[in-house]
C-alpha positions in Angstrom: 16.7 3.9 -1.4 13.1 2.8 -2.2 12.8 0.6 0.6 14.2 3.4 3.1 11.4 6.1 1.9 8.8 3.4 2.0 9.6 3.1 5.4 9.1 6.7 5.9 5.9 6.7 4.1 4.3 4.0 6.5 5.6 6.2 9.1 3.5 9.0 7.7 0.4 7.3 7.2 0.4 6.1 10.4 1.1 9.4 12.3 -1.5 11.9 10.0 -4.5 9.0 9.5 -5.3 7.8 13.4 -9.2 8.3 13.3 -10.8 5.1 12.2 -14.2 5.7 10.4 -16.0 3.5 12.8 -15.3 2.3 16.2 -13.5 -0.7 16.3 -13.1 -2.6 19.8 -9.5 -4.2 20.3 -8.3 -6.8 20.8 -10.4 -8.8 18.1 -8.3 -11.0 15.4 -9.5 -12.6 12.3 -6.9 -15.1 10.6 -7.4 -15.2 6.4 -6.3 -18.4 5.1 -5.4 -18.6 1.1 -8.0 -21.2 -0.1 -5.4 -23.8 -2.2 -3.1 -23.9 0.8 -2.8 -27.8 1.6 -3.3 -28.3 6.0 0.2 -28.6 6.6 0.8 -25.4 4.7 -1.5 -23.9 6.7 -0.6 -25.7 10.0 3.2 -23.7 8.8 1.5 -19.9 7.7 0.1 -20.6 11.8 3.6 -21.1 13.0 4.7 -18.3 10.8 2.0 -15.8 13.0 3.0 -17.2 16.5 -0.8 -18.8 16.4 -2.5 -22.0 17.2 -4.7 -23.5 14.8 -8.9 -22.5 16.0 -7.2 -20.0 18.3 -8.7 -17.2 15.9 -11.9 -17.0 14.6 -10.7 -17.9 10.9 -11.9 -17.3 7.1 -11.2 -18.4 4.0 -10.4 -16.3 0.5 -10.6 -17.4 -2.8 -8.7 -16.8 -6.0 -12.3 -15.5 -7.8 -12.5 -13.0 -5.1 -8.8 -11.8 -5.8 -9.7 -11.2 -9.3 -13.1 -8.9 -8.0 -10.4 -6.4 -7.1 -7.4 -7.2 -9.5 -8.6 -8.6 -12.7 -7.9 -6.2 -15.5 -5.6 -4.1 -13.0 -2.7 -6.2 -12.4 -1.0 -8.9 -14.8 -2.5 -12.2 -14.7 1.1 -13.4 -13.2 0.3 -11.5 -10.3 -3.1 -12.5 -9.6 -2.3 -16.5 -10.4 -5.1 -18.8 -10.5 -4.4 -19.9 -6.9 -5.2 -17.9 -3.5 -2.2 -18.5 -1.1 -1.0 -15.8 0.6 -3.1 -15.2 4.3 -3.3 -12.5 6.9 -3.8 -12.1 10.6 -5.3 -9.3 11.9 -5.9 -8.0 15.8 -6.8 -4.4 16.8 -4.8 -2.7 19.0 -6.0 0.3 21.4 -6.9 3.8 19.8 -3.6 5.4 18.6 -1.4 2.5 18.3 -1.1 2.8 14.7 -0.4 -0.4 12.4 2.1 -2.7 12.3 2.7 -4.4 9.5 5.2 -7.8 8.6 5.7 -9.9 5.9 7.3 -13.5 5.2 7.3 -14.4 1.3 5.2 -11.8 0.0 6.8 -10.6 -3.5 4.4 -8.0 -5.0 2.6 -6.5 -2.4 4.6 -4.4 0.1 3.9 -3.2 3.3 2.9 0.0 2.7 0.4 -1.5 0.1 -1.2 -3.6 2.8 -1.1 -0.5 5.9 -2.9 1.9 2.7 -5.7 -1.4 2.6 -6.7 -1.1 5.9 -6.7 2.2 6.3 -8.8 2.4 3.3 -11.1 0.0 5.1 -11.1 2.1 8.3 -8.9 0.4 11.0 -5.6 2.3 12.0 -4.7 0.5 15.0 -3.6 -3.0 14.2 -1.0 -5.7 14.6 -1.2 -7.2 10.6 1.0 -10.3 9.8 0.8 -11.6 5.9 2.4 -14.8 4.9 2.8 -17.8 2.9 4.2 -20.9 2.7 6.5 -20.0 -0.1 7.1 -16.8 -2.0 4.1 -15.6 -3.9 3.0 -12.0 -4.5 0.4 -11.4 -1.8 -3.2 -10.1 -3.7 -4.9 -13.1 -1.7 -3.5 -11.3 1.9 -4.6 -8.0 -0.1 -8.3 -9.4 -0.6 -8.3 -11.0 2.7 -7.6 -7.8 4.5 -11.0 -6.4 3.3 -12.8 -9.3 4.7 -11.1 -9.4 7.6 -12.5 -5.6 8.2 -15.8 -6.8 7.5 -15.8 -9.8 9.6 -14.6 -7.4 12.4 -17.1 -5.0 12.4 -20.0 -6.6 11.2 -20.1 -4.1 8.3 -20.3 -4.7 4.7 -17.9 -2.6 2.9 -19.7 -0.4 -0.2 -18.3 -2.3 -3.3 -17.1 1.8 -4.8 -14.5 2.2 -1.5 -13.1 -1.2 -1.9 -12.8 -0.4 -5.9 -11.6 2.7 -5.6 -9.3 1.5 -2.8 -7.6 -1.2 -4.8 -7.5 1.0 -8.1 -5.4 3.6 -5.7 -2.9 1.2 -4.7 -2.2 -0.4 -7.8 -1.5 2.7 -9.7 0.5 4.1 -7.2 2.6 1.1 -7.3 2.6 0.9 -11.0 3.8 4.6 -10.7 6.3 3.9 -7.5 8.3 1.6 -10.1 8.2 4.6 -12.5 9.5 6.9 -9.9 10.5 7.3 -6.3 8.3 6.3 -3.7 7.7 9.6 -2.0 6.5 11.0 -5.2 4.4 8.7 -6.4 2.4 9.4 -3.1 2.9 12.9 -3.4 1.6 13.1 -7.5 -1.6 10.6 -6.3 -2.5 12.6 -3.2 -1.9 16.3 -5.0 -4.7 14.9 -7.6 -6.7 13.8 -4.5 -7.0 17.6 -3.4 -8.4 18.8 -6.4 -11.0 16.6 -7.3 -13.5 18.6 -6.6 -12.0 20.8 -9.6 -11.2 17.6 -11.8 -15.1 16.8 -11.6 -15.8 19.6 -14.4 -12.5 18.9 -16.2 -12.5 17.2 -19.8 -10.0 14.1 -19.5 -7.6 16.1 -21.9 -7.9 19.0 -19.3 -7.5 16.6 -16.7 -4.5 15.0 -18.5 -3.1 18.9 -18.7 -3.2 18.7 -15.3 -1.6 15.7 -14.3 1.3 16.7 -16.5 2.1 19.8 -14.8 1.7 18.1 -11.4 4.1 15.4 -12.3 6.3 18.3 -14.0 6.5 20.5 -10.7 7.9 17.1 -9.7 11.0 16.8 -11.9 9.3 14.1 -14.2 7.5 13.4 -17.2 5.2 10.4 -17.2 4.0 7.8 -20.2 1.1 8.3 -21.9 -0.3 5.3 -20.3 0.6 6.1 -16.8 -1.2 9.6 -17.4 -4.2 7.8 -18.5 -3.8 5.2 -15.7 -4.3 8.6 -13.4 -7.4 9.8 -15.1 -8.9 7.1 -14.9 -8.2 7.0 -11.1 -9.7 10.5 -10.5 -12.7 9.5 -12.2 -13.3 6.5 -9.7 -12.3 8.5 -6.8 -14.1 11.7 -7.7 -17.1 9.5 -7.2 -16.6 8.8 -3.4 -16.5 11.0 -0.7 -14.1 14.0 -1.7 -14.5 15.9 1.2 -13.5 13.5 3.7 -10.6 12.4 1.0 -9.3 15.5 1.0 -9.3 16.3 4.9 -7.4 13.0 5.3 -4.9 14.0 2.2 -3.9 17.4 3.7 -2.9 15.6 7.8 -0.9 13.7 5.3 1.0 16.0 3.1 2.8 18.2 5.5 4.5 15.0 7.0 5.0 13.8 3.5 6.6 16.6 2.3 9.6 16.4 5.5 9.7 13.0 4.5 10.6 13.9 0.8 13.3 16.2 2.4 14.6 13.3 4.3 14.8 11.3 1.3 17.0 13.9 0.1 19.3 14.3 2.8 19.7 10.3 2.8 20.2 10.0 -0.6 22.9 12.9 0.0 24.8 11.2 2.2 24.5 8.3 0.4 26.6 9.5 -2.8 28.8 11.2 0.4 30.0 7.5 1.9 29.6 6.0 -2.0 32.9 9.0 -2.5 34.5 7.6 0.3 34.4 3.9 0.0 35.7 4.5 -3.9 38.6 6.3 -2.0 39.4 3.7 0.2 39.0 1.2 -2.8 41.2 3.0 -5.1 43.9 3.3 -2.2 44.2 -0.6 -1.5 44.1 -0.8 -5.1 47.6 1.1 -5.6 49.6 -0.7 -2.7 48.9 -3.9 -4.6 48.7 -3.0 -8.1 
């Protein structure tokens, strides 16, 4: 069910967030190779992305940077203490949207890496994140923002990349908790009000995020609720305006997706019924 809403939710993202925040030409590409990766392992993540070897200008990303974004947000089991996941990127023309594909990556899903670039500004993208063998995919993760910069020519400010990675971490922290579509929903409802959360206490702002979270059907741990606080307190420091514009093209789809969800999950206990009735009839003409 999670995998089929996640779907969705890319879907979403990709259809209400098409303006990139600055112009970026296509047909570039950036390859992002994991830094411990042996040269046939990467000679095989190459194969993997239907690329040559010096075809694409390409970069390197380290375990140290992985941990400038993850460290203290993620379990170290997660992080590792070796970079090996890598990306390829190449923008597409305005209003492709992304495409996103992934060959043994554990941890990080596809939605987590579409929300990454977004984040860093490009929307229209062909992104392909692999590995030699299955590991969880923060290097990919890291590599995406460097990627971005090496694109544009931009430095990204340290705060958006933060902020960014905080984001998707809780949200996937919470996504485990709950489903999918909510989690979105929950992080994107606290996104519209930050301009209100600003002159909230953190046990106002706790309030809060309980009675969101309630209107939802569900009531969160204690350490999830702080886990959000804390994530409106980094993100009430960026650019709200803009935040919100971008959350409310988003939340109409959302909320039709959310009502799919519903009617797939309906018709899922629907043909569960039926194939116990079939079961139970085979099971009396032998029994």
């Amino acid at each position: 069910m999670k995998k089929i809403v996640s779907i969705f939710l890319a879907l979403c993202m990709l259809l209400c967030l098409t303006v990139p925040a600055l112009a970026v030409s296509e047909g570039q590409a950036r390859v992002v190779i994991g830094a411990n990766l042996s040269s046939d392992q990467i000679l095989s993540v190459y194969t993997q992305f239907g690329l040559t070897r010096g075809s694409v200008t390409e970069l390197t990303v380290t375990n140290a940077e992985e941990r400038t974004y993850l460290e203290g947000l993620v379990s170290e089991d997660v992080i590792g203490h070796n970079s090996i996941s890598c990306v390829y990127i190449r923008t597409l023309p305005a209003g492709s949207g992304l495409t996103v594909s992934t060959n043994n990556i554990t941890w990080c899903t596809q939605d987590m890496y579409k929300s990454a670039l977004m984040t860093a500004g490009i929307y229209d993208a062909e992104v392909k994140v692999g590995a030699p063998f299955g590991v969880s995919g923060t290097a990919a993760l890291t590599g995406i923002y460097k990627a971005y910069e090496s694109i544009t020519g931009v430095q990204l400010q340290q705060e958006n990349k933060t902020a960014a990675t905080d984001e998707l971490v809780i949200t996937a922290e919470l996504a485990d908790q709950i489903e999918d579509v909510d989690a979105v929903a929950i992080v994107n409802e606290l996104k519209l009000i930050l301009d209100e959360t600003q002159n909230m206490t953190d046990d106002e702002l706790r309030a809060q995020i309980t009675q969101i979270a309630t209107q939802y059907g569900y009531t969160l741990e204690e350490s999830m609720v702080n886990q959000l606080v804390s994530l409106c307190r980094t993100l009430e420091g960026l650019d709200t305006a803009q935040l919100t514009e971008k959350v409310e093209q988003f939340k109409s789809t959302l909320s039709n997706v959310a009502q799919y969800a519903q009617q797939v999950q309906g018709f899922g206990a629907k043909l569960s019924a039926v194939v116990d009735s079939i079961k139970g009839f085979f099971q009396g003409l032998f029994s």
